[in-house]
C-alpha positions in Angstrom: -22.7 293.1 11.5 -24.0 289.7 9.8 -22.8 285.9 10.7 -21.8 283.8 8.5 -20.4 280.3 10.4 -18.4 277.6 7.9 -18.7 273.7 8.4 -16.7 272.1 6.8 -17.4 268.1 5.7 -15.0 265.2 5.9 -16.0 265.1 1.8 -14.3 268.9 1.9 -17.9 270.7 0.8 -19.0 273.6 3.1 -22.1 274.3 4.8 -22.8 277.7 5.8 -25.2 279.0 8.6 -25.8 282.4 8.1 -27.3 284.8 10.4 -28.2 288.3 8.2 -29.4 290.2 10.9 -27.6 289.4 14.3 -30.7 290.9 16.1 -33.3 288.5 14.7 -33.0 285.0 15.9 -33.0 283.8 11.9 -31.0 281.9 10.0 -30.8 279.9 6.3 -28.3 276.7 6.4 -26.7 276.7 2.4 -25.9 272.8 1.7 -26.4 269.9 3.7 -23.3 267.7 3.8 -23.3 264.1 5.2 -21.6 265.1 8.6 -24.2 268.0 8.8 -24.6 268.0 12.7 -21.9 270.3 14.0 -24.7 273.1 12.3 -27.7 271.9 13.3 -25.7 271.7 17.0 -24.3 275.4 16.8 -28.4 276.7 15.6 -29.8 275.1 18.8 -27.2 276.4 20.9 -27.7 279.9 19.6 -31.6 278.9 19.6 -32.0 279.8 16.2 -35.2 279.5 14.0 -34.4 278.0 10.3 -35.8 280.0 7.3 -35.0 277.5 4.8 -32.7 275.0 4.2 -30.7 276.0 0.5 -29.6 273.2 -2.0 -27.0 274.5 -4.1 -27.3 271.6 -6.3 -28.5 267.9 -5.6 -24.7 265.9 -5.3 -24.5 264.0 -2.2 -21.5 266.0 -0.1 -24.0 268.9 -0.2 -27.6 267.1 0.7 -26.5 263.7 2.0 -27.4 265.5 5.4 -31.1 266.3 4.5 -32.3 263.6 6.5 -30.9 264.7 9.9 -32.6 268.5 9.4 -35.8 269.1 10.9 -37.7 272.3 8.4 -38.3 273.0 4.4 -35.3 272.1 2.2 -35.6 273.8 -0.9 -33.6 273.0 -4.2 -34.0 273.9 -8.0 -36.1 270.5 -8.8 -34.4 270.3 -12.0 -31.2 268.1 -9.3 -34.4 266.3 -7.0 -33.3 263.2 -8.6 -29.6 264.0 -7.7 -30.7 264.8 -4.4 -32.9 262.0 -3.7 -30.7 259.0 -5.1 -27.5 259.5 -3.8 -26.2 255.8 -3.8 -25.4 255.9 -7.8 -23.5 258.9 -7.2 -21.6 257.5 -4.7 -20.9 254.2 -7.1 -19.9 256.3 -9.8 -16.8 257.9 -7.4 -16.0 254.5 -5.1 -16.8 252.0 -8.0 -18.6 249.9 -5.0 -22.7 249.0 -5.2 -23.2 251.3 -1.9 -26.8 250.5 0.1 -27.6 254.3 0.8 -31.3 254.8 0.9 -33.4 256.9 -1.1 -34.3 260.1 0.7 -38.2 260.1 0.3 -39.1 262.9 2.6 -40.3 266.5 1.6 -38.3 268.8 -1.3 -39.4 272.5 -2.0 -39.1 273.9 -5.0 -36.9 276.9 -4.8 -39.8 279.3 -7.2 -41.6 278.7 -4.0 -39.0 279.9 -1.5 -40.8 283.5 -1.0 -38.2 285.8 0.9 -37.1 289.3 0.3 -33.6 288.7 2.0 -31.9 286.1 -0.5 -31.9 286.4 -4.2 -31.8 283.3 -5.9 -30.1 282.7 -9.7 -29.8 279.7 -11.7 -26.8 278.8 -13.1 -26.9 275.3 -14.7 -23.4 273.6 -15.8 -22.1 271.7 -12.8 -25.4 270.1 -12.7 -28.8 271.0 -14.7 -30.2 272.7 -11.5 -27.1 274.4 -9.8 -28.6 277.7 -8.4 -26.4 280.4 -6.4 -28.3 282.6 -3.3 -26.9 286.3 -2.7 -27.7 287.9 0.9 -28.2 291.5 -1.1 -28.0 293.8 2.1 -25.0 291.6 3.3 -22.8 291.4 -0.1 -22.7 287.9 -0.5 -23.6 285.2 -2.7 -23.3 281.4 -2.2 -22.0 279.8 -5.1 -22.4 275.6 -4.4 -19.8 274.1 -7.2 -20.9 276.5 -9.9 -17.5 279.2 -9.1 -14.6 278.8 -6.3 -12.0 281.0 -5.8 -9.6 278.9 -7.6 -11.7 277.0 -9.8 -15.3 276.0 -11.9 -17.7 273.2 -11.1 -16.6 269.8 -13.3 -19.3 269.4 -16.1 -18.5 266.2 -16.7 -20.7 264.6 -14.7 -24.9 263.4 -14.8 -26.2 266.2 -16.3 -23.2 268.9 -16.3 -23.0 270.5 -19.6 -19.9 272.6 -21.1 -22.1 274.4 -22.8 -24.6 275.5 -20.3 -21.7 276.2 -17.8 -20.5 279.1 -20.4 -23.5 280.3 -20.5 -24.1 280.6 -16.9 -20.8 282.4 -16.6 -21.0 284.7 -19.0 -24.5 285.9 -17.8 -25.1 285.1 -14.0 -21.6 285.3 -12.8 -20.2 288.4 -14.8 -23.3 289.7 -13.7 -22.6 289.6 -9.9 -21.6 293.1 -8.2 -17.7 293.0 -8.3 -17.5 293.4 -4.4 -19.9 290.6 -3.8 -17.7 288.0 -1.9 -18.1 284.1 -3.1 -18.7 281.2 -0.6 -18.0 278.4 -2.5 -19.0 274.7 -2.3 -15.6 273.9 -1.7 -12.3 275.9 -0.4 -12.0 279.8 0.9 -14.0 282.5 0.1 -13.1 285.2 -2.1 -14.7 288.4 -4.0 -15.8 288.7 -7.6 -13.3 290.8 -8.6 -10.5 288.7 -7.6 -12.0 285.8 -8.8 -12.1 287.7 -12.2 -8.4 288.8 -11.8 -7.1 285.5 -10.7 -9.2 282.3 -11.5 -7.6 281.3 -14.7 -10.0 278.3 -15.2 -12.8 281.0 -15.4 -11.5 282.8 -17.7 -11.8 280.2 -20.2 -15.4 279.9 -19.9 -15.5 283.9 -20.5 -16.7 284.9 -24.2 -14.3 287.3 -25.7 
C-alpha cells in the first residue's frame, strides 16, 4: 500500500504528498502552490521526513509556496526564472502591477536530484522546463500541466511552444506504461490508457 494525499489550491493546481513506502517515514511533496500549508501541516502531523520538494514547472499556482517549505526544492532550471519571478506572471493573468517578491532562496537542479525511487522526464511545451516524476514500483507518474485527464498544458504562454509540446507527447507521454495512472496539475486523476481513449485534445498533438 502507498499514500498519495491531494491539496488542492484556491488557484485549482494540486499538490501531492506522497508516501511510497508506508513503512518508511519518507515523503516527496510534487508542486508547491500559494496556499501550500495544509501539506506541510498534514507531513508534521504524520512526522514525516521530506526527500525533495518536485517543481513540475516554474508557474506560480505550483511554486508560489516555495517560500513557506523548509528542505531542497528541485526544478528543471530551464523554468528558475518562472519560478523565481512570479509577479509578471501574475500581471499577465490580473492585468494589475502586483508587488510579489522575488523568491531568492535555494533552487536545485533536478540532474542533481539522485534517487532510485522517482524517475524524472522532461517534457517541454507548457513551459521550456515542464518535467513529469513517475513513482516506478507504485505506477504513477505526476504530470504538472504537461497532460490532464481532460486536457494539454496551454502553450501559449512565456516560453510554451506548440511545437515542442508535440514532441513531448509523442515521445515521453506515448511512452508511459498504459496502466501508469496520471496526477495532473489540475483536476482528477486518471490512467494512460484512458487518457489515450478519451482525451480528444491529446489526440491532436499525436503524429499519425
Amino acid at each position: 500500500m502507498n499514500t498519495i494525499n491531494t491539496f488542492t489550491s484556491f488557484t485549482t493546481s494540486n499538490c501531492y504528498v506522497v508516501q511510497p513506502d508506508p513503512q518508511i517515514d519518507i515523503c516527496y511533496v510534487i508542486d508547491l502552490p500559494p496556499d501550500v500549508e495544509p501539506a506541510i501541516e498534514y507531513i508534521k502531523d504524520r512526522n514525516l521526513s521530506v526527500g525533495g520538494y518536485l517543481l513540475t514547472h516554474g508557474h506560480y499556482d505550483h511554486a508560489l509556496g516555495a517560500p513557506k517549505v523548509d528542505g531542497n526544492i528541485y526544478l528543471n532550471m530551464d523554468d528558475e526564472f518562472l519560478a523565481r519571478n512570479p509577479q509578471e506572471q501574475l500581471s499577465q493573468f490580473t492585468n494589475e502591477e502586483l508587488l510579489i517578491e522575488e523568491y531568492k532562496g535555494p533552487l536545485l537542479n533536478i540532474e542533481t536530484f539522485d534517487n532510485e525511487v522517482i524517475k524524472v522526464y522532461k517534457n517541454p511545451g507548457h513551459t521550456k522546463g515542464s518535467i513529469s516524476y513517475e513513482f516506478v514500483e507504485i505506477g504513477v507518474v505526476f504530470t504538472g500541466d504537461f497532460v490532464f485527464s481532460q486536457g494539454i498544458g496551454r502553450t501559449d504562454l512565456f516560453s510554451g511552444s506548440y511545437e515542442e509540446m508535440k514532441d513531448s507527447v509523442n515521445n515521453v507521454f506515448l511512452s508511459f506504461d498504459k496502466g501508469l495512472e496520471v496526477f495532473p496539475g489540475h483536476g482528477d486523476s486518471d490512467t494512460v490508457s484512458n487518457i489515450l481513449n478519451y482525451n480528444d485534445y491529446l489526440k491532436e498533438f499525436i503524429d499519425d
